[in-house]
C-alpha positions as CSV (number, residue, x, y, z in Angstrom):
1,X,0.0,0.0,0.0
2,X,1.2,3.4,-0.7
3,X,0.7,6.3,0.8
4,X,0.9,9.8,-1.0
5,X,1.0,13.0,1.5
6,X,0.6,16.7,0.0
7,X,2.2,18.9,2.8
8,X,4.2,22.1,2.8
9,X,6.4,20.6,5.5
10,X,7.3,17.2,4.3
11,X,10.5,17.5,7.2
12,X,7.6,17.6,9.5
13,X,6.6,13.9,8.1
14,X,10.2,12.7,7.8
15,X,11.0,11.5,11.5
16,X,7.2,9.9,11.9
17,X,7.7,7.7,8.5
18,X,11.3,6.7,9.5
19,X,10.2,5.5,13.5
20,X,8.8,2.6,14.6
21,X,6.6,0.1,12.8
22,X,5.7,2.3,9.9
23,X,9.4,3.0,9.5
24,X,9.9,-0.7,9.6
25,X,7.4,-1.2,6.9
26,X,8.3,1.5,4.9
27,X,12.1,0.1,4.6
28,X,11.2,-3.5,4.0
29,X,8.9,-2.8,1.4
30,X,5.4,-3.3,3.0
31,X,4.3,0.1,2.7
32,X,5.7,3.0,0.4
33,X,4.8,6.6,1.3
34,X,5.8,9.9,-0.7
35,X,5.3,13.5,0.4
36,X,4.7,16.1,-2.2
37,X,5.0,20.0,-1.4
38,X,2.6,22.4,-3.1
39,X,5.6,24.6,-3.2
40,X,7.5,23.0,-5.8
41,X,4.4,24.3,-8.1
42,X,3.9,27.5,-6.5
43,X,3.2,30.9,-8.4
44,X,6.1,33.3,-9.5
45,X,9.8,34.2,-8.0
46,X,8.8,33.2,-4.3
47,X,6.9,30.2,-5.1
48,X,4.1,31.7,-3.4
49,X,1.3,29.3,-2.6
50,X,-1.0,31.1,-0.5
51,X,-3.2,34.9,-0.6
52,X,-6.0,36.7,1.6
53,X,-9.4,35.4,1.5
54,X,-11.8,36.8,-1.0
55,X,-14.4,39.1,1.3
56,X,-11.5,39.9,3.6
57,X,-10.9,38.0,7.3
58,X,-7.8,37.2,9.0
59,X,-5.0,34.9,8.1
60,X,-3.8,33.2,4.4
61,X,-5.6,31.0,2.4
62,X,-4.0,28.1,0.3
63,X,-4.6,28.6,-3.2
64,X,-6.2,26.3,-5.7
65,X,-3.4,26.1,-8.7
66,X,-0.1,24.4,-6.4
67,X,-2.4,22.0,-4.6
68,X,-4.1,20.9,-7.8
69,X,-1.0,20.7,-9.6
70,X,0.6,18.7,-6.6
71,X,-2.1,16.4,-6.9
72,X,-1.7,16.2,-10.2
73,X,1.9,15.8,-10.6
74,X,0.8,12.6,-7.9
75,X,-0.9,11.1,-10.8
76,X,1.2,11.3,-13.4
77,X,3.9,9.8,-11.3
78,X,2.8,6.8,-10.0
79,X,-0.7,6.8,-10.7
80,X,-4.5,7.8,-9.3
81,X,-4.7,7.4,-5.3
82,X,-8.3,7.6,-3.2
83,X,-7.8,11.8,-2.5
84,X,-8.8,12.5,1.2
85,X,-8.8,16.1,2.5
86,X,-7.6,16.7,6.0
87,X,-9.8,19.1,7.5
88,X,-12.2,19.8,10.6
89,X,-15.3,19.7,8.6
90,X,-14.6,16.4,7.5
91,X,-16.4,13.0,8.7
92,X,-14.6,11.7,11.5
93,X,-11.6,9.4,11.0
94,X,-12.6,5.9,13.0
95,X,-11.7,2.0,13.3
96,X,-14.2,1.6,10.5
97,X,-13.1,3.8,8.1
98,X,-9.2,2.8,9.0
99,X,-10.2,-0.9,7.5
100,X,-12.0,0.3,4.7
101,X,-8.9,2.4,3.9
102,X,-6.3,-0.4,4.1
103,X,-8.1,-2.3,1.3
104,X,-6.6,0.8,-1.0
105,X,-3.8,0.3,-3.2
106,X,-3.0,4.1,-2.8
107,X,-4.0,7.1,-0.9
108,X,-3.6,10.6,-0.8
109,X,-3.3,12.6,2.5
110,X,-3.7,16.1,2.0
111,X,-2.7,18.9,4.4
112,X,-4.1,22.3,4.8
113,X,-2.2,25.2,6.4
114,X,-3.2,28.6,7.9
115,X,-6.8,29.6,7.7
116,X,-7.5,26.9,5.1
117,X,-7.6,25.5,1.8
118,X,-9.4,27.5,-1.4
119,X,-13.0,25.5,-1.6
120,X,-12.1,24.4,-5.4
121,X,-9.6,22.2,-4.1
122,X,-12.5,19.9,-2.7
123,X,-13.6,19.2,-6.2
124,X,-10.8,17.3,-6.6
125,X,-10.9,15.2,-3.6
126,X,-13.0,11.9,-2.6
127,X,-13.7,12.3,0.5
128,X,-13.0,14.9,3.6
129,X,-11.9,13.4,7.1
130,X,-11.4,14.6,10.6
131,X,-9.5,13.8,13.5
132,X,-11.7,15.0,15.9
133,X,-13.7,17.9,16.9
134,X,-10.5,20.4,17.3
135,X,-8.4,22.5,15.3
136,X,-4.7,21.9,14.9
137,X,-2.4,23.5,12.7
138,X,-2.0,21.7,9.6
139,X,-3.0,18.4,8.4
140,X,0.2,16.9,9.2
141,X,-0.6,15.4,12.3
142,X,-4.1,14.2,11.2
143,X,-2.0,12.6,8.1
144,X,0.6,10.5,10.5
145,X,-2.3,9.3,12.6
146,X,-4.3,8.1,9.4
147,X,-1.2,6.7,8.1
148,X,-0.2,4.8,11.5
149,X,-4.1,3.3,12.1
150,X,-4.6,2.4,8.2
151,X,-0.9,1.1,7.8
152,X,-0.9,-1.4,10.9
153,X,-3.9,-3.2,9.3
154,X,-1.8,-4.3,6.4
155,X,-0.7,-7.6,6.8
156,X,3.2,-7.9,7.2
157,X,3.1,-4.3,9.4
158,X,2.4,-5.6,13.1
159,X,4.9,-8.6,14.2
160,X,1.6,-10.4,15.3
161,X,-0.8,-10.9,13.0
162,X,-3.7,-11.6,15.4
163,X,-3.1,-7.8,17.5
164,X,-5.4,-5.9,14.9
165,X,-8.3,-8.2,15.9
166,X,-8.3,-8.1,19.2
167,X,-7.9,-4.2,19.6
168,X,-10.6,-1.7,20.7
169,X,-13.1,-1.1,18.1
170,X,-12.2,-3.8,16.2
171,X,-15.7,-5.5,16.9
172,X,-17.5,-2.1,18.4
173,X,-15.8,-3.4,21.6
174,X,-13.2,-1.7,23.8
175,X,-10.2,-3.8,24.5
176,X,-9.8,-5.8,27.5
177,X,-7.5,-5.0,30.0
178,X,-4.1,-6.0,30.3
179,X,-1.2,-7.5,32.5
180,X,2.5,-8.2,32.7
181,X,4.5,-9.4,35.5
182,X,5.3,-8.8,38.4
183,X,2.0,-10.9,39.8
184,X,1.6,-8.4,42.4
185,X,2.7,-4.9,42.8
186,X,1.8,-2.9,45.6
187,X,-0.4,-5.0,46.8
188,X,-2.7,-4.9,43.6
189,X,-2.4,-8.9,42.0
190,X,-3.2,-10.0,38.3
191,X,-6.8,-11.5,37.8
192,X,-6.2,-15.2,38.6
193,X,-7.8,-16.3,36.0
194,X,-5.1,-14.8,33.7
195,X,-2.5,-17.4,35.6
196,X,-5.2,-20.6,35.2
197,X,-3.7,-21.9,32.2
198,X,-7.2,-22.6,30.9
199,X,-7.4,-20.7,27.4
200,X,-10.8,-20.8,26.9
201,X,-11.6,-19.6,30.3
202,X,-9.5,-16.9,29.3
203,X,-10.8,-16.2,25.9
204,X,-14.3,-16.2,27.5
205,X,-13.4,-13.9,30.6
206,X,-11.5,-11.1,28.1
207,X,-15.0,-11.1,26.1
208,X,-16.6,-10.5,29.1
209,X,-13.9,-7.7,30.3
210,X,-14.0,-6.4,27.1
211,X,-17.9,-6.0,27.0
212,X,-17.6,-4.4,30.4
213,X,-14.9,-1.8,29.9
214,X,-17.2,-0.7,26.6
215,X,-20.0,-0.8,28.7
216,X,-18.9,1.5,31.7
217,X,-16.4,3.8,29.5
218,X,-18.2,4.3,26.2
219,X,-21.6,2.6,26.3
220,X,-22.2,4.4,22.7
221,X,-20.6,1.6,20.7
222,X,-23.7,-0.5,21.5
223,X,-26.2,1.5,19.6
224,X,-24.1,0.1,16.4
225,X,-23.4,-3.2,17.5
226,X,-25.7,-3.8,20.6
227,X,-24.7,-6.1,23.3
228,X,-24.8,-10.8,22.4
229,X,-26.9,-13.0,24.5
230,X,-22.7,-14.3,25.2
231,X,-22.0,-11.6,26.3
232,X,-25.0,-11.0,28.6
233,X,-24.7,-14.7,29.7
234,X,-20.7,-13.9,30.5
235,X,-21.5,-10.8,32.3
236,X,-23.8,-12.0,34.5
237,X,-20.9,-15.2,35.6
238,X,-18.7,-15.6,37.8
239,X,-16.2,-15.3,35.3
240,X,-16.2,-11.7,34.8
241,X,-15.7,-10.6,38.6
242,X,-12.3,-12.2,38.0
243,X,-10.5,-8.7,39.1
């Protein structure tokens, strides 16, 4: 899978791609990922890529001509990508949308700057996504968190392909919690359940953990993938007091 970002600070991008396990996957092959600056195509002596706002307001507006021929120059280089504009307005980036994403053969991240991006730009895009309901500073940050969540579903990315599947929201569910030794530490002990030895007991207890974390920290998931009569039937046992 490739990944194409459109950025005016590609240096910004540089140490994220080369770091952990999207650095890993970029350098053995798994992934790919390209940054293009609007910049390179901007207007006259200065490159300028940016002007005030028609009707007057504060701040610079990115214009239309070096983002569309960024985008452009993406295509005719290695090809069409699935265009996604980075922007607060957009539908909010989610688990869901993350898997739908990583069946792509390419997409493009685009990143606005200052007080936003001239509104013909989004005539040339497929879709607008947010982070969240907040306002950062450029795209650049909302592009290395797409890239991370998207790129870790490939398969090859994670040393373990099993992680993605257990995660939170990978079935509407929080995840379940989780230990590591020592046993006890100041006088709080790991469930002893997680010590039994018996998988399925443990399989069956981290459904029911993971049901009740959802539950009691965001009880919204349910209205999209409402509680199983399993689940009900495991957190009504025993099993699930196992704290």
């Amino acid at each position: 899978m490739t990944f194409e970002v459109v950025t005016l600070f590609p240096e910004v991008m540089a140490g994220f791609l080369s770091t952990t396990v999207i650095g890993r996957a970029l350098s053995s092959g798994v992934l790919a990922a390209h940054c293009t600056n609007p910049r390179d195509f901007g207007l006259g002596k200065y490159r300028q890529v940016d002007d005030t706002p028609f009707g007057g307001g504060p701040g610079m507006i990115l214009r239309v001509e070096p983002m569309a021929a960024a985008l452009e120059a993406i295509t005719a280089a290695r090809g069409p990508s699935h265009r996604i504009l980075l922007t607060p307005r957009g539908r909010l980036f989610d688990q869901a949308r993350a898997r739908e994403l990583a069946s792509l053969p390419r997409v493009a991240l685009i990143c606005g700057r200052y007080e936003g991006i001239d509104e013909r730009i989004t005539s040339m895009v497929d879709e607008e996504l947010r982070l969240g309901d907040f306002v950062l500073a450029g795209g650049e940050v909302a592009a290395a968190a797409v890239i991370e969540a998207v790129g870790r579903l490939i398969p090859g990315v994670l040393g373990c392909g099993q992680s993605p599947a257990d995660e939170s929201f990978s079935a509407g569910r929080l995840e379940y919690p989780q230990w590591t030794r020592p046993a006890v530490w100041r006088g709080q002990a790991v469930p002893e359940v997680l010590s039994s030895g018996n998988h399925q007991v443990i399989a069956a207890w981290r459904r029911a953990e993971a049901a009740r974390v959802t539950l009691a920290r965001r009880p919204d998931l349910f209205a999209a993938h409402p509680l199983t009569d399993e689940e009900r039937r495991l957190l009504g046992s025993a099993g699930s007091s196992g704290r």
